[in-house]
mmCIF file of the C-alpha atoms, coordinates in Angstrom:
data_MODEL
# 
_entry.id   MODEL 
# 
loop_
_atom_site.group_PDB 
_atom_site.id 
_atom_site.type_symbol 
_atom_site.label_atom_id 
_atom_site.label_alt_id 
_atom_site.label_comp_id 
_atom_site.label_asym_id 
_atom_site.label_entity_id 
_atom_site.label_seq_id 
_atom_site.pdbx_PDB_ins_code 
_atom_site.Cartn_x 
_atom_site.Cartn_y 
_atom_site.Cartn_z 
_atom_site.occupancy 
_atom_site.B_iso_or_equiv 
_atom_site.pdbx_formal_charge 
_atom_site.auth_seq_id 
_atom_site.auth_comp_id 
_atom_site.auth_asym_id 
_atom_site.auth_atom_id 
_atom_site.pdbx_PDB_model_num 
ATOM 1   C CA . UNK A 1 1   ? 110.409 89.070  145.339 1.00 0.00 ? 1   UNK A CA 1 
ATOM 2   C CA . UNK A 1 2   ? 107.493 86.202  145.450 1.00 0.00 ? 2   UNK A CA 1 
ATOM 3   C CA . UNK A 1 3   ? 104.558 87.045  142.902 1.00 0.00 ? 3   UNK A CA 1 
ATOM 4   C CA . UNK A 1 4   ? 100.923 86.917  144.195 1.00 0.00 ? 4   UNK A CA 1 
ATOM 5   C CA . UNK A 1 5   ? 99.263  83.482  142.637 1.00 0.00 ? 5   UNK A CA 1 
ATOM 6   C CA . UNK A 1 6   ? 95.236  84.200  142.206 1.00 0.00 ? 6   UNK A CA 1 
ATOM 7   C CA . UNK A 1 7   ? 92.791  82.140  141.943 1.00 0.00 ? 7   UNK A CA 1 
ATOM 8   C CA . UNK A 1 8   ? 89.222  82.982  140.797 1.00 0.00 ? 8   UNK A CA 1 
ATOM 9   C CA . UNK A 1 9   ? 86.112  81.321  143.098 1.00 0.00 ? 9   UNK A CA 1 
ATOM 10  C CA . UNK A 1 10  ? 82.669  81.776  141.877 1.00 0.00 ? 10  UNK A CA 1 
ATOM 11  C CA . UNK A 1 11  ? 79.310  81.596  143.330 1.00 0.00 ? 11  UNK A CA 1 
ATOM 12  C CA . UNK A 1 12  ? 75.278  80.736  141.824 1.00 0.00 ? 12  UNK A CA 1 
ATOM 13  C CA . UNK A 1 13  ? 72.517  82.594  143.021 1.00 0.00 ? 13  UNK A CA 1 
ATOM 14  C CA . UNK A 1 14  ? 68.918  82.341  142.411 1.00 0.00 ? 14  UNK A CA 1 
ATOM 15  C CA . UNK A 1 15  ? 67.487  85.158  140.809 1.00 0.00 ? 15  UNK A CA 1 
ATOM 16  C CA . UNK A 1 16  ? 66.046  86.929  144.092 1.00 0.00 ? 16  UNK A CA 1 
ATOM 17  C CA . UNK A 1 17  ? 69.540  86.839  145.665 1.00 0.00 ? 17  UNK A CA 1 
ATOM 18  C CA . UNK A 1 18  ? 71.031  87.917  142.474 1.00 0.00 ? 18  UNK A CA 1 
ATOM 19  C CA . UNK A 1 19  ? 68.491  90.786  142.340 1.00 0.00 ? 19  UNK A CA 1 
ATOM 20  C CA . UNK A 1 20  ? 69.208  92.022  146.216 1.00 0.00 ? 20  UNK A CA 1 
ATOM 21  C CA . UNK A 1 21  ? 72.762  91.627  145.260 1.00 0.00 ? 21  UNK A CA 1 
ATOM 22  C CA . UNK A 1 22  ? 72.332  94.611  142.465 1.00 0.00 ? 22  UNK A CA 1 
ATOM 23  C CA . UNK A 1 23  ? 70.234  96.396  145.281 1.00 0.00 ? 23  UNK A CA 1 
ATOM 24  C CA . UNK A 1 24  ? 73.445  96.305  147.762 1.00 0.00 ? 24  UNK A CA 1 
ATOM 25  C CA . UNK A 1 25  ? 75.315  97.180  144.921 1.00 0.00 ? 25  UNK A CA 1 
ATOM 26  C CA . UNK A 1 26  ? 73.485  100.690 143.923 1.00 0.00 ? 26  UNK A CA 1 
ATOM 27  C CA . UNK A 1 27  ? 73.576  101.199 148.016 1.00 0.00 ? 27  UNK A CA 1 
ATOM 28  C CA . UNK A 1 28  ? 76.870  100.843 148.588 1.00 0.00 ? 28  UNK A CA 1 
ATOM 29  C CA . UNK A 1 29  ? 78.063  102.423 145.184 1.00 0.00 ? 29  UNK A CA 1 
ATOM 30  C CA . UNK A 1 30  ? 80.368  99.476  144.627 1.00 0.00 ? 30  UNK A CA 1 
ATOM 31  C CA . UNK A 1 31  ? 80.481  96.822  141.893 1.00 0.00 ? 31  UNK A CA 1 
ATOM 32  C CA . UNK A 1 32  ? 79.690  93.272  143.062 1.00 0.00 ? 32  UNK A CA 1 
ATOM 33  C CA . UNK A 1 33  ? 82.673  91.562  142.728 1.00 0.00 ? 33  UNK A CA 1 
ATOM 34  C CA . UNK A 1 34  ? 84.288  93.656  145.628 1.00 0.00 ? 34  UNK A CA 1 
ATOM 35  C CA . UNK A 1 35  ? 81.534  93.197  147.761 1.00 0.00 ? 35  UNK A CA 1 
ATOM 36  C CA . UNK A 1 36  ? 81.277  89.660  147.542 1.00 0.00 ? 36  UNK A CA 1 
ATOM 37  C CA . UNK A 1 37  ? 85.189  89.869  148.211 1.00 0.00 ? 37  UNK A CA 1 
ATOM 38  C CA . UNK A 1 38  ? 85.054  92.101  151.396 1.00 0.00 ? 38  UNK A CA 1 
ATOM 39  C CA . UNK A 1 39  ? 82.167  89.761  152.539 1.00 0.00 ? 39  UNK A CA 1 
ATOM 40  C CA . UNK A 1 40  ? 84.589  86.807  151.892 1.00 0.00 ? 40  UNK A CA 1 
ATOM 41  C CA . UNK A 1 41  ? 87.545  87.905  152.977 1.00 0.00 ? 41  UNK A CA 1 
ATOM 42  C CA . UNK A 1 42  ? 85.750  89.315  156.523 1.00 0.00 ? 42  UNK A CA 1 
ATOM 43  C CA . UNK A 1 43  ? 84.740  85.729  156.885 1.00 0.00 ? 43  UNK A CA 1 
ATOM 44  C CA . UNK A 1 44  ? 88.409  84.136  156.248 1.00 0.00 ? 44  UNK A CA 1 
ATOM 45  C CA . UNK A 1 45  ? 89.959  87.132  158.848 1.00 0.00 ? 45  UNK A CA 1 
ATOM 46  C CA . UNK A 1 46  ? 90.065  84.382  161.868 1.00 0.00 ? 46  UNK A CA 1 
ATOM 47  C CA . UNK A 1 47  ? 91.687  81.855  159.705 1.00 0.00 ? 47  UNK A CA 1 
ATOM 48  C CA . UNK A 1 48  ? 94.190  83.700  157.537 1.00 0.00 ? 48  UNK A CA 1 
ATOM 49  C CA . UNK A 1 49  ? 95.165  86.021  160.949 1.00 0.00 ? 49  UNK A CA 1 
ATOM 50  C CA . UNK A 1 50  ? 94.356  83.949  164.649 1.00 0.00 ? 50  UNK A CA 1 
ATOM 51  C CA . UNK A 1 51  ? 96.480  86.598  166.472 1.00 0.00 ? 51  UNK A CA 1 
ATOM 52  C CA . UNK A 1 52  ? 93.993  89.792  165.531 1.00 0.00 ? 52  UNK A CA 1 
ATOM 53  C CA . UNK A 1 53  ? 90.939  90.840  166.829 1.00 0.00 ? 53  UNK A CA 1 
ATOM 54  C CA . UNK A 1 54  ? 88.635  92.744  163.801 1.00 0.00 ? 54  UNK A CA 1 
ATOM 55  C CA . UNK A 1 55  ? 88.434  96.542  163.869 1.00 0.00 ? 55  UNK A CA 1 
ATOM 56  C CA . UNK A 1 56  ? 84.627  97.485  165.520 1.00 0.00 ? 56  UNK A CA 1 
ATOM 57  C CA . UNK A 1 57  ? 84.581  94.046  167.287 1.00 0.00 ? 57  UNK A CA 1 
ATOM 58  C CA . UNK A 1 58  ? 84.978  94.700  170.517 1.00 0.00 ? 58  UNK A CA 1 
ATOM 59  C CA . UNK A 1 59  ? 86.510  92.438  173.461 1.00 0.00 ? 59  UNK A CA 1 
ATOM 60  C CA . UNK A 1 60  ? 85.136  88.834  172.793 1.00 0.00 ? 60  UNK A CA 1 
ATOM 61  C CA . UNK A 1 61  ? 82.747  87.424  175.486 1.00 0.00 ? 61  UNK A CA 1 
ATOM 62  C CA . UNK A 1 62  ? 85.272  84.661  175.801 1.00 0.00 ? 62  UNK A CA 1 
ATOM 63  C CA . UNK A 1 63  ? 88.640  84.481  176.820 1.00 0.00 ? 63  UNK A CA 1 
ATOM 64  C CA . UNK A 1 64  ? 91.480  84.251  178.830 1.00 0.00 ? 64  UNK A CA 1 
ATOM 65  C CA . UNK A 1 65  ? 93.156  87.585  180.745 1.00 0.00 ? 65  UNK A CA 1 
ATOM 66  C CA . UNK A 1 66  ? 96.743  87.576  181.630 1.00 0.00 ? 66  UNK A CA 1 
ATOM 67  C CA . UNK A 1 67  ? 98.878  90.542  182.331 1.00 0.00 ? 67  UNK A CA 1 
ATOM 68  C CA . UNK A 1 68  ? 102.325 89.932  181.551 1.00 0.00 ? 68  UNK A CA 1 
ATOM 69  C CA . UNK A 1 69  ? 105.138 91.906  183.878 1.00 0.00 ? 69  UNK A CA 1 
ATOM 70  C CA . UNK A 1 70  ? 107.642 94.075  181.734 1.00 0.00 ? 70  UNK A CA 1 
ATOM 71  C CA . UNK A 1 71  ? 110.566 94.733  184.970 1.00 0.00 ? 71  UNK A CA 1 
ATOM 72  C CA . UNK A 1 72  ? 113.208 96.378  182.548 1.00 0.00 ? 72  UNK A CA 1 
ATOM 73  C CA . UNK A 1 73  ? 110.264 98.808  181.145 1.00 0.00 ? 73  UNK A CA 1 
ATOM 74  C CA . UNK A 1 74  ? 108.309 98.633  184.708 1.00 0.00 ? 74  UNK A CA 1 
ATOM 75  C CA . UNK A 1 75  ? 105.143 98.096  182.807 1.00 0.00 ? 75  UNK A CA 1 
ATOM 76  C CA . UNK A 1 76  ? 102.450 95.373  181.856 1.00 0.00 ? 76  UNK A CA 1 
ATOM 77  C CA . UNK A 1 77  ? 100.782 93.944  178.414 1.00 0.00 ? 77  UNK A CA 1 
ATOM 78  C CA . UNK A 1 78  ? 97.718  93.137  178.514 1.00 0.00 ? 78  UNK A CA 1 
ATOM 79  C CA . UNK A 1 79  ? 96.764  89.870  176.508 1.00 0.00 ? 79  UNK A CA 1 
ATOM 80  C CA . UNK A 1 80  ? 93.936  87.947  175.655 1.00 0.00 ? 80  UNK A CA 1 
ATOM 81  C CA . UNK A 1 81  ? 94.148  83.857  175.132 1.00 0.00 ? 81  UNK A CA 1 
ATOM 82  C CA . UNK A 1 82  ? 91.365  82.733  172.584 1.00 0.00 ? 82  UNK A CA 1 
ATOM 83  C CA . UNK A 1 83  ? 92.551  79.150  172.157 1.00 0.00 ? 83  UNK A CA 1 
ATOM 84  C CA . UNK A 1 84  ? 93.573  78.493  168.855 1.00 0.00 ? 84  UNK A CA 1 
ATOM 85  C CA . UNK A 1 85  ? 92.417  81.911  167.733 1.00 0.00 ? 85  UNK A CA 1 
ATOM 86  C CA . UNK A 1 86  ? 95.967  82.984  169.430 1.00 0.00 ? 86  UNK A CA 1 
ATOM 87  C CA . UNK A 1 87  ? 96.635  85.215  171.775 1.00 0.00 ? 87  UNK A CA 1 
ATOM 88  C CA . UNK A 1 88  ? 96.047  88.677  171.304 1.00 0.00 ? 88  UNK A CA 1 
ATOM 89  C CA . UNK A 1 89  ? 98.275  91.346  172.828 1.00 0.00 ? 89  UNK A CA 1 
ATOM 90  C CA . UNK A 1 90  ? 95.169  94.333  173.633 1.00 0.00 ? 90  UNK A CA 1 
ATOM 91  C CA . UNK A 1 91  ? 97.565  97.077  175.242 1.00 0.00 ? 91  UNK A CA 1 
ATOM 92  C CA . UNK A 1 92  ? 101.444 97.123  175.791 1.00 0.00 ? 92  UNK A CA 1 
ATOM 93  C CA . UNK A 1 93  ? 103.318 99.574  177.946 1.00 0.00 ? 93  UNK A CA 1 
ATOM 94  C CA . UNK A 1 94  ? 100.622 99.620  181.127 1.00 0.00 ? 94  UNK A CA 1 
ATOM 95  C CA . UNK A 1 95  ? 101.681 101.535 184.230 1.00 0.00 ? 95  UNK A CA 1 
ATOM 96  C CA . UNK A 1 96  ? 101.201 99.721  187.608 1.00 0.00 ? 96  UNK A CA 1 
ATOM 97  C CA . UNK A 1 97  ? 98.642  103.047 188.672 1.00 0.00 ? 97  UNK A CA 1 
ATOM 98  C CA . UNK A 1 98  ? 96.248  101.797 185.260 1.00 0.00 ? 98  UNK A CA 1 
ATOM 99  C CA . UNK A 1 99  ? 96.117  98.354  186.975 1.00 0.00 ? 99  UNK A CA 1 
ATOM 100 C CA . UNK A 1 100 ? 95.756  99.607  190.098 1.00 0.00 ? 100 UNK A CA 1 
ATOM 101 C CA . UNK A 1 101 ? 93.057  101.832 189.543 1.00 0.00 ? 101 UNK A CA 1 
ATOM 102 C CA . UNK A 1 102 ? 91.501  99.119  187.436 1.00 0.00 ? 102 UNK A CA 1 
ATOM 103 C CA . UNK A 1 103 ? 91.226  96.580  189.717 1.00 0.00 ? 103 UNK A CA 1 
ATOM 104 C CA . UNK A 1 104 ? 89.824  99.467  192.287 1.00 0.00 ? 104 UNK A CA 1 
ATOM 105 C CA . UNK A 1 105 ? 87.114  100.371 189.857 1.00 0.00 ? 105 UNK A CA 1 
ATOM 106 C CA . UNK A 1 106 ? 86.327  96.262  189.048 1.00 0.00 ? 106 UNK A CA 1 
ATOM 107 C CA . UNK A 1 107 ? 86.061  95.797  192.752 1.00 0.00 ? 107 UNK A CA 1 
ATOM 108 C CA . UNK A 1 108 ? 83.246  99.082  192.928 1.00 0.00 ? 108 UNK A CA 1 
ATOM 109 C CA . UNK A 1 109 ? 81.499  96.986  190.298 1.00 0.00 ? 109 UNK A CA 1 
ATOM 110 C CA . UNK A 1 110 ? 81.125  94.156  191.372 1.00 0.00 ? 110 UNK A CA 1 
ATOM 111 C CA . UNK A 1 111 ? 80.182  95.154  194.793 1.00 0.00 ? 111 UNK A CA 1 
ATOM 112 C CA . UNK A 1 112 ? 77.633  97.163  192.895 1.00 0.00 ? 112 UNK A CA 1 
ATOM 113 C CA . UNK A 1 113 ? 76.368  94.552  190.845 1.00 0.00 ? 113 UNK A CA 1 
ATOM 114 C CA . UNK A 1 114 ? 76.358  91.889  194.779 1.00 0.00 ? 114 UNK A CA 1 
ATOM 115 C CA . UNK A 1 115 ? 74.183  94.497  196.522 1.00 0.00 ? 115 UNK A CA 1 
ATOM 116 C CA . UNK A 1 116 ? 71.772  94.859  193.572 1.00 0.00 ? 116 UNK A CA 1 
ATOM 117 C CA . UNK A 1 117 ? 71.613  91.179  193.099 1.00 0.00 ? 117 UNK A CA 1 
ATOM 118 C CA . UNK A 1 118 ? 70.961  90.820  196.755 1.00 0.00 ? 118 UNK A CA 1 
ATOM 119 C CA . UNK A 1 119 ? 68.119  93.683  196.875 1.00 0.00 ? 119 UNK A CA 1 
ATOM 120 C CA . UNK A 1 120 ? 66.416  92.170  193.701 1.00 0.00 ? 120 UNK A CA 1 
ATOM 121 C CA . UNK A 1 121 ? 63.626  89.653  194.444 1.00 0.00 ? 121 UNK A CA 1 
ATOM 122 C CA . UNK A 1 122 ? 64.904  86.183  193.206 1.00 0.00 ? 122 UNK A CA 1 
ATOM 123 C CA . UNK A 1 123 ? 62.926  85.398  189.894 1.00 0.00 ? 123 UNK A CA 1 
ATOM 124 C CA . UNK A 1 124 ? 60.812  82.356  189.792 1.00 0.00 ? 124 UNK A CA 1 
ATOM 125 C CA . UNK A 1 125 ? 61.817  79.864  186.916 1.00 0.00 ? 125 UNK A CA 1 
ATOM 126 C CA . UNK A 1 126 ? 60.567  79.984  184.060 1.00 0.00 ? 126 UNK A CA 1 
ATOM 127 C CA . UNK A 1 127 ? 59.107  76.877  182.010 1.00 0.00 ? 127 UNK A CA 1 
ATOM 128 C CA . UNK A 1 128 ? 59.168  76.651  178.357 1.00 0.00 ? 128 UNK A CA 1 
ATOM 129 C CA . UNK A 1 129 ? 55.186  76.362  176.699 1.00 0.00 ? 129 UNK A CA 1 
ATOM 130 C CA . UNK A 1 130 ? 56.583  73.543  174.897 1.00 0.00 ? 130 UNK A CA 1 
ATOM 131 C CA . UNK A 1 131 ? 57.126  71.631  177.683 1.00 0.00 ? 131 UNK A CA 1 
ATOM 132 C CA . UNK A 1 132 ? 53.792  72.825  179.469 1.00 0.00 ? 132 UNK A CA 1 
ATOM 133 C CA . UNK A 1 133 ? 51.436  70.788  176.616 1.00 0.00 ? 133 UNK A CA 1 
ATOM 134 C CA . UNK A 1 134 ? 52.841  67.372  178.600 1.00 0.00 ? 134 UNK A CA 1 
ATOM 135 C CA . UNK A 1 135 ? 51.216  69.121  181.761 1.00 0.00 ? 135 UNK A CA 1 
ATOM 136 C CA . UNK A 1 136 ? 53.648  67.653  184.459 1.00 0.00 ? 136 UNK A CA 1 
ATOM 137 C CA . UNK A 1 137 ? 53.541  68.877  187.880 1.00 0.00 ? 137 UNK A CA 1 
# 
């Protein structure tokens, strides 16, 4: 059985910080040493696991989709490609009725979102007032 090797890291902070540091600390009811770890370690999630997506995240903005075809279970998984954050496996065991009420429901949407886009009154652009003090025309 392999033993756990730790190592200690420390960290300097100005007085203020130090100070709001002992305010999260009487807030959270926790001593500071595990809060500075959980803030750490929340940080280091992507590195020390690329093939998980954080708890309360949600679906990131980017991102490949791919369904993958199970034919001796006669279901899909559902994956998402981040690159070299790995690819992330978001539901296994799909029926073919999910996806195909899932793509019927995308399609409602986004012929939603077409005839609202063609309704709305295209939006003049908009020009930064930093670039207005050159006063080009």
């Amino acid at each position: 059985m392999a033993t756990m090797q730790w190592k200690t890291v420390s960290v300097r902070l100005s007085e203020d910080e130090e100070n709001a540091l002992k305010l999260l600390c009487e807030k959270m009811g926790r001593n500071k040493h595990a809060i500075i770890k959980e803030l750490l370690l929340k940080e280091l999630e992507p590195i020390l696991k690329p093939g998980h997506i954080s708890e309360g995240e949600g679906l990131p903005v980017i991102g490949e989709h791919a369904f993958k075809y199970n034919a001796e279970e006669d279901s899909f998984t559902w994956q998402l490609d981040l690159g070299v954050q790995g690819i992330h496996s978001l539901a296994e065991h799909i029926p073919a009725v999910f996806l195909e009420n899932l793509s019927s429901a995308l399609e409602k949407a986004r012929h939603t979102r077409q005839e609202i886009m063609r309704k709305t009154p295209k939006r003049k652009t908009r020009i930064p007032k930093s670039l207005l003090k050159y006063k080009v025309r």
